[in-house]
TORPA-4810 file (N, C-alpha, C, O; in nm, 3 decimals):
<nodes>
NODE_1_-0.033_0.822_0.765_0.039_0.701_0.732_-0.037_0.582_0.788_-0.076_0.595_0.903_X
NODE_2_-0.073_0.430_0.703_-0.105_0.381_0.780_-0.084_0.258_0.689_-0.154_0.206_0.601_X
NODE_3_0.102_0.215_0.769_0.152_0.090_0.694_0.119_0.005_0.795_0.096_0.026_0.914_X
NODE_4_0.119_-0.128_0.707_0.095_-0.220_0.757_0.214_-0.315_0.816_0.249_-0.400_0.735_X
NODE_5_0.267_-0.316_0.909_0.432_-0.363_0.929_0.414_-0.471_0.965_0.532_-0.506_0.971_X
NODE_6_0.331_-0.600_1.011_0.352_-0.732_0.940_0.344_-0.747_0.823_0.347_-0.869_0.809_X
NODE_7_0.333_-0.691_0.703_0.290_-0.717_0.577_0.426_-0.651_0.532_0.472_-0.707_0.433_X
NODE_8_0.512_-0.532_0.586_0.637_-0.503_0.578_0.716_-0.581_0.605_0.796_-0.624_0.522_X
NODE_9_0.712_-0.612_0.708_0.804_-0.697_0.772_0.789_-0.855_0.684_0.896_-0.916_0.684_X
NODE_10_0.712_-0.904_0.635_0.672_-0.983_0.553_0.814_-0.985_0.371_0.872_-1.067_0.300_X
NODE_11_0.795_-0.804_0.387_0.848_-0.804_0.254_0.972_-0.764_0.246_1.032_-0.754_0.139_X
NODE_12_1.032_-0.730_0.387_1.199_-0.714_0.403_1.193_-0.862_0.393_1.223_-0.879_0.274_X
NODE_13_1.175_-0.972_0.441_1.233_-1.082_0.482_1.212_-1.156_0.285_1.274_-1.243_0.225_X
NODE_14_1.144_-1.103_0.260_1.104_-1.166_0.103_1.221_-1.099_0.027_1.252_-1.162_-0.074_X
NODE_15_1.297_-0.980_0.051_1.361_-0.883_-0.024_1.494_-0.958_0.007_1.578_-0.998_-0.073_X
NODE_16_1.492_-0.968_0.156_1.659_-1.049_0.184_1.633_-1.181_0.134_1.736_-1.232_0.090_X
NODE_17_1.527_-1.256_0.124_1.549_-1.375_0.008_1.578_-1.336_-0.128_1.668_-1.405_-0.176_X
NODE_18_1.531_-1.247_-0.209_1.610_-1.226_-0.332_1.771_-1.193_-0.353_1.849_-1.237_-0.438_X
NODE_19_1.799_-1.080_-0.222_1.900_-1.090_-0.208_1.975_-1.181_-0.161_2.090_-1.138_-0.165_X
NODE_20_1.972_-1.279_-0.120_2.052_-1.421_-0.080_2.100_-1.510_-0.254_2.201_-1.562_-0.301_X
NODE_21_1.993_-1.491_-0.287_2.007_-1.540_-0.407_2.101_-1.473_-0.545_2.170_-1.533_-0.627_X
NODE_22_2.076_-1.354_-0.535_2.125_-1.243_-0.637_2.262_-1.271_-0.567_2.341_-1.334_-0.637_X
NODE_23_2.316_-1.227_-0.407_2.441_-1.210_-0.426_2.488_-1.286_-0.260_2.523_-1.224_-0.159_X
NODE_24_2.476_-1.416_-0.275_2.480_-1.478_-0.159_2.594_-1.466_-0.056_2.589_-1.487_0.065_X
NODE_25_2.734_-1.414_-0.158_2.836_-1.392_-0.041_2.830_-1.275_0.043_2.896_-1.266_0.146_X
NODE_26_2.714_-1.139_-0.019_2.739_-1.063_0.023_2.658_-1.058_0.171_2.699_-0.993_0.267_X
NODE_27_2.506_-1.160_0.171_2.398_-1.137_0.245_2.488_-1.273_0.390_2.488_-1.274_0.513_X
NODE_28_2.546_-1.361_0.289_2.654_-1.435_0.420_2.664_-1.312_0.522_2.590_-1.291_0.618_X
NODE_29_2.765_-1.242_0.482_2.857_-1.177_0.563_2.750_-1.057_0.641_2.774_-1.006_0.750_X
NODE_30_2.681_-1.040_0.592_2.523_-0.934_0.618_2.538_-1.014_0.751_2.598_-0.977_0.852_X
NODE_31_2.450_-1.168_0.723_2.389_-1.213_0.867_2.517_-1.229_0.944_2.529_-1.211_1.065_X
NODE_32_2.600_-1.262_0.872_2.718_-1.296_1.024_2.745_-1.174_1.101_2.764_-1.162_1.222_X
NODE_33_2.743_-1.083_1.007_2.719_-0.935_1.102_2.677_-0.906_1.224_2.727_-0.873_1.332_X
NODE_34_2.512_-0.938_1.152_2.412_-0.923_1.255_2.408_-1.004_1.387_2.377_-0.970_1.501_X
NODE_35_2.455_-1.134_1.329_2.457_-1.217_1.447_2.582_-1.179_1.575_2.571_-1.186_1.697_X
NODE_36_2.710_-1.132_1.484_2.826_-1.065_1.612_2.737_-0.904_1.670_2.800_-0.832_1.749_X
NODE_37_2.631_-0.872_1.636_2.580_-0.720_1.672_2.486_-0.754_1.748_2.455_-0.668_1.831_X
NODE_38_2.438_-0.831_1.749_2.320_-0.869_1.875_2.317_-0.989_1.931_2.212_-1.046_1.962_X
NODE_39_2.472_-1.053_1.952_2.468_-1.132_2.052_2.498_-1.044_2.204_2.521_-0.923_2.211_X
NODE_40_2.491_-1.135_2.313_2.476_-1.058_2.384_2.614_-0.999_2.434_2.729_-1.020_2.394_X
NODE_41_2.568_-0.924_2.529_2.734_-0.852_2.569_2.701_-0.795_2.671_2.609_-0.826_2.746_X
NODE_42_2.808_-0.667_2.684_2.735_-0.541_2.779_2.630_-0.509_2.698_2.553_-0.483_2.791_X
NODE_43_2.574_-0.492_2.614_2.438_-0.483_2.627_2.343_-0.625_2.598_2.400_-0.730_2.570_X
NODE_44_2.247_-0.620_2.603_2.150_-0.698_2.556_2.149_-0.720_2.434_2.203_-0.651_2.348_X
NODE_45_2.080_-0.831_2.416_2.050_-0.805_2.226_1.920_-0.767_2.202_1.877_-0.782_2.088_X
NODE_46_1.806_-0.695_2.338_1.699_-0.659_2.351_1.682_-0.521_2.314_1.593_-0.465_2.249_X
NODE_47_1.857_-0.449_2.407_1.876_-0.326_2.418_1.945_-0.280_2.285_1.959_-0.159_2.305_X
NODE_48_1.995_-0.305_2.165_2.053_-0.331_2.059_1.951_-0.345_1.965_1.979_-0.308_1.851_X
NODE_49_1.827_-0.396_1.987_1.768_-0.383_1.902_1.663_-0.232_1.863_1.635_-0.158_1.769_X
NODE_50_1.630_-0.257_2.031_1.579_-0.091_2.036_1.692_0.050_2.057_1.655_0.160_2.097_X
NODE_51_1.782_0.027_2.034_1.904_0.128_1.957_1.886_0.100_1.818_1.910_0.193_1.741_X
NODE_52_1.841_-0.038_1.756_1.863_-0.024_1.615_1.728_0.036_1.564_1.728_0.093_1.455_X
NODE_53_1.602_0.024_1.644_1.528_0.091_1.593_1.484_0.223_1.596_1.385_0.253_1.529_X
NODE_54_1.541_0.307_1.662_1.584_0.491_1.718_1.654_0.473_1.610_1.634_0.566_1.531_X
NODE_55_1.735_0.388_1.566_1.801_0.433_1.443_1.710_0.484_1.352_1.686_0.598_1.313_X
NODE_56_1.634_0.303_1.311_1.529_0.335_1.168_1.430_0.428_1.186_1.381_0.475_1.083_X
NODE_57_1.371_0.484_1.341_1.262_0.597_1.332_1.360_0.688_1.273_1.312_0.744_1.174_X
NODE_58_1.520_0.732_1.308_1.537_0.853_1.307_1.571_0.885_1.143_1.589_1.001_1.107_X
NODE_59_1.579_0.756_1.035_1.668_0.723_0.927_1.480_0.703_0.817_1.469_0.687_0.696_X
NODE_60_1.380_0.713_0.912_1.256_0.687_0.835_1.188_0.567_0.773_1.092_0.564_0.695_X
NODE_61_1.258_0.471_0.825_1.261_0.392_0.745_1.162_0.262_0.763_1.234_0.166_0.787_X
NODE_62_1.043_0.230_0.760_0.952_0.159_0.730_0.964_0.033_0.751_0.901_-0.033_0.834_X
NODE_63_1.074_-0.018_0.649_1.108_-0.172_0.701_1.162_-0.199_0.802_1.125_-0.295_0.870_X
NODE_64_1.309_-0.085_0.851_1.371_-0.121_1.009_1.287_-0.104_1.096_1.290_-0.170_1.200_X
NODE_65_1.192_-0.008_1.070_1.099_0.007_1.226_0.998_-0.153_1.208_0.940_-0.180_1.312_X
NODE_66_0.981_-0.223_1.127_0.889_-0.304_1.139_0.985_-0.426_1.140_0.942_-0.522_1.204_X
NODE_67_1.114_-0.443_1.079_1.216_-0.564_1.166_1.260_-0.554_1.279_1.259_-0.661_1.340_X
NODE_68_1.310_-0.442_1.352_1.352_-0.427_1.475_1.264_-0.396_1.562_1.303_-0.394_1.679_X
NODE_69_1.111_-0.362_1.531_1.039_-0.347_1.638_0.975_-0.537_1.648_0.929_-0.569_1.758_X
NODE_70_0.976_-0.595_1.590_0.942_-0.717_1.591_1.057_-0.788_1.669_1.037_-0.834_1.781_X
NODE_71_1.158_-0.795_1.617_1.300_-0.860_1.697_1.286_-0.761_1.848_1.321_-0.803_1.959_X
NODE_72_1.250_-0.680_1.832_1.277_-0.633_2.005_1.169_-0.677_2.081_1.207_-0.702_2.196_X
NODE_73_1.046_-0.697_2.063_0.932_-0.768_2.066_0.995_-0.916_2.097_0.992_-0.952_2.215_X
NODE_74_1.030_-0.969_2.039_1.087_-1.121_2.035_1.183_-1.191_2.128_1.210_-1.308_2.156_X
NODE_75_1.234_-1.032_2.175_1.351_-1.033_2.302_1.282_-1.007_2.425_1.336_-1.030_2.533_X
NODE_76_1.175_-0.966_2.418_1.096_-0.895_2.562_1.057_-0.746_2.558_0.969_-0.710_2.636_X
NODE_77_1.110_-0.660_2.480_1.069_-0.537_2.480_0.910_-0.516_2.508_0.820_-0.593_2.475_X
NODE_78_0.898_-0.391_2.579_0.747_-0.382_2.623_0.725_-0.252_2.508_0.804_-0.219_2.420_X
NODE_79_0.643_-0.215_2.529_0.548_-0.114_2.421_0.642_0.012_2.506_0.728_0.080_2.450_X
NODE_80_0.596_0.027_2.681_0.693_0.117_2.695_0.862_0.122_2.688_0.922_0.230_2.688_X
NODE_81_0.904_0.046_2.684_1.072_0.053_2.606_1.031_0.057_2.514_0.933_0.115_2.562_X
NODE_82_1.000_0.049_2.381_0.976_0.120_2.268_0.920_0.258_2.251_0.924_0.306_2.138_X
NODE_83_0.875_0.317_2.335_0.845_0.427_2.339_0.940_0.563_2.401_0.932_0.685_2.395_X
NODE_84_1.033_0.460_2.462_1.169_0.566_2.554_1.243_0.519_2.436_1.321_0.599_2.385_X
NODE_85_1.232_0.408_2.386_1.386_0.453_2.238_1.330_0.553_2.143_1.401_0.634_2.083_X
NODE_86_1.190_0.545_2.132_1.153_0.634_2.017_1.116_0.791_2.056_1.067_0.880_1.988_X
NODE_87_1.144_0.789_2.143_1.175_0.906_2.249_1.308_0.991_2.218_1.324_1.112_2.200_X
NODE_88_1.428_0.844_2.221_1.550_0.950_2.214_1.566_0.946_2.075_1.654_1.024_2.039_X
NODE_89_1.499_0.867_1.961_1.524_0.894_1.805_1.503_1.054_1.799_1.583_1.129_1.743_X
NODE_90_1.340_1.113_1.887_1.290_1.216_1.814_1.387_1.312_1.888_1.426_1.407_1.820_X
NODE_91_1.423_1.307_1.990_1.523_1.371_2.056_1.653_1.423_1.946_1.697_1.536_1.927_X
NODE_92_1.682_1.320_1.900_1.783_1.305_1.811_1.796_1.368_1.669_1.882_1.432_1.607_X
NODE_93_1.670_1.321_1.648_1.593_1.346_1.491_1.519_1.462_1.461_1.512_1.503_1.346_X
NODE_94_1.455_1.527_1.569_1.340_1.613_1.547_1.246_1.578_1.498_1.216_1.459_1.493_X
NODE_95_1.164_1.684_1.441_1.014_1.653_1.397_1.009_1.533_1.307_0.921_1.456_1.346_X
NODE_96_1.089_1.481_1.170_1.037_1.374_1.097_1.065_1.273_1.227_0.997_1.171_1.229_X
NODE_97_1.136_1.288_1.311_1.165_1.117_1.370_1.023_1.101_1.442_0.962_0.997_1.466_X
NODE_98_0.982_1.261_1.476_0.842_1.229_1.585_0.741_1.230_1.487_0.654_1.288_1.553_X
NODE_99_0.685_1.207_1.373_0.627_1.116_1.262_0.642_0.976_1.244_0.563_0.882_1.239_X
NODE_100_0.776_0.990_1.236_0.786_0.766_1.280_0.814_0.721_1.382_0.843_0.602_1.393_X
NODE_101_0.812_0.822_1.505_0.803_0.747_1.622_0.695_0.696_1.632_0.697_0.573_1.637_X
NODE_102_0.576_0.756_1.638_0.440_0.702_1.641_0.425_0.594_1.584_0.370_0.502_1.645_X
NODE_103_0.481_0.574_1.425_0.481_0.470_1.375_0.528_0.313_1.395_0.486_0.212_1.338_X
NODE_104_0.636_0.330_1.498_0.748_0.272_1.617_0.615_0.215_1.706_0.580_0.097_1.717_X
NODE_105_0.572_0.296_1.748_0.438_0.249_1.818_0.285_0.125_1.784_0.218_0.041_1.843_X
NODE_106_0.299_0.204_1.617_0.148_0.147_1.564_0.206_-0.011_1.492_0.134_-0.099_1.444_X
NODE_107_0.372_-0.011_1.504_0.400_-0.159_1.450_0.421_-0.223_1.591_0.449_-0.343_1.581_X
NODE_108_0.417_-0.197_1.667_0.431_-0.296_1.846_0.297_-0.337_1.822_0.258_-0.445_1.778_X
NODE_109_0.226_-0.233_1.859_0.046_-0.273_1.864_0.063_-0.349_1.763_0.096_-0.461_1.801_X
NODE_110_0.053_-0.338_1.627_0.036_-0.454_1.498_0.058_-0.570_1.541_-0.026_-0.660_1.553_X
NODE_111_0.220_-0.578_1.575_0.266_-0.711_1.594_0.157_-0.795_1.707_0.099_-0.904_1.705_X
NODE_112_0.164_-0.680_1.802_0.095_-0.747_1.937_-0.025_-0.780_1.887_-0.039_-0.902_1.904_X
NODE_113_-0.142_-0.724_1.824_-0.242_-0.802_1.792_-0.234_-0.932_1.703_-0.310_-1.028_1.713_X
NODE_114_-0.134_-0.922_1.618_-0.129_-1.065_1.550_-0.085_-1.154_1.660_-0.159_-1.252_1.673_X
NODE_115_-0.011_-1.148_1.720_0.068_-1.283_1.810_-0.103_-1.294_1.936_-0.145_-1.397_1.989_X
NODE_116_-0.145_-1.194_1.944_-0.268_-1.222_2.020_-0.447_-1.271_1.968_-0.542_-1.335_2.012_X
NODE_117_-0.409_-1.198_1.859_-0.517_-1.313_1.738_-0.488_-1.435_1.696_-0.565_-1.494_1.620_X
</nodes>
């Protein structure tokens, strides 16, 4: 595998612009969601994000690992907290999750070299 998850992450955020447009009340209520799910609380909205992304390793999913590894990135997450959530995905998940855990990995590095280029 060897996606490119700024260029993903590029095309969820292009996808939720079509969808804003196609069906705007529904993507409203989407972000207001998101925004009551990762404000802060007893948890973080750091720690919430890397729960949401053990989700997307364990669910496979390409674009969540490359939005939520960026938003957890954005909160402070280090490479190793991404590596203990993608820890308990494969825990969780078994063998496919420990296929996109790695991948959990190769979008931190991504991100991190762009914000460092």
């Amino acid at each position: 595998m060897a996606t490119d998850y700024p260029a993903t992450a590029k095309n969820v955020s292009e996808n939720a612009q079509l969808l804003r447009q196609a069906a705007p009340e529904l993507m409203k209520g989407f972000v207001q969601m998101g925004k009551a799910t990762y404000a802060d609380g007893a948890l973080s909205a750091k720690v919430k994000e890397l729960i949401a992304l053990s989700i997307g390793v364990s669910l496979r999913c390409d674009g969540c690992i490359a939005a939520h590894t960026k938003s957890a990135m954005r909160y402070g997450a280090t490479r190793e907290e991404v590596a203990e959530a993608v820890a308990t995905a494969i825990h969780m998940g078994g063998g496919p999750s420990m296929v996109y855990g790695g991948e959990a990995l190769r979008a931190y590095d991504q991100f991190a070299a762009e914000s460092n280029g």
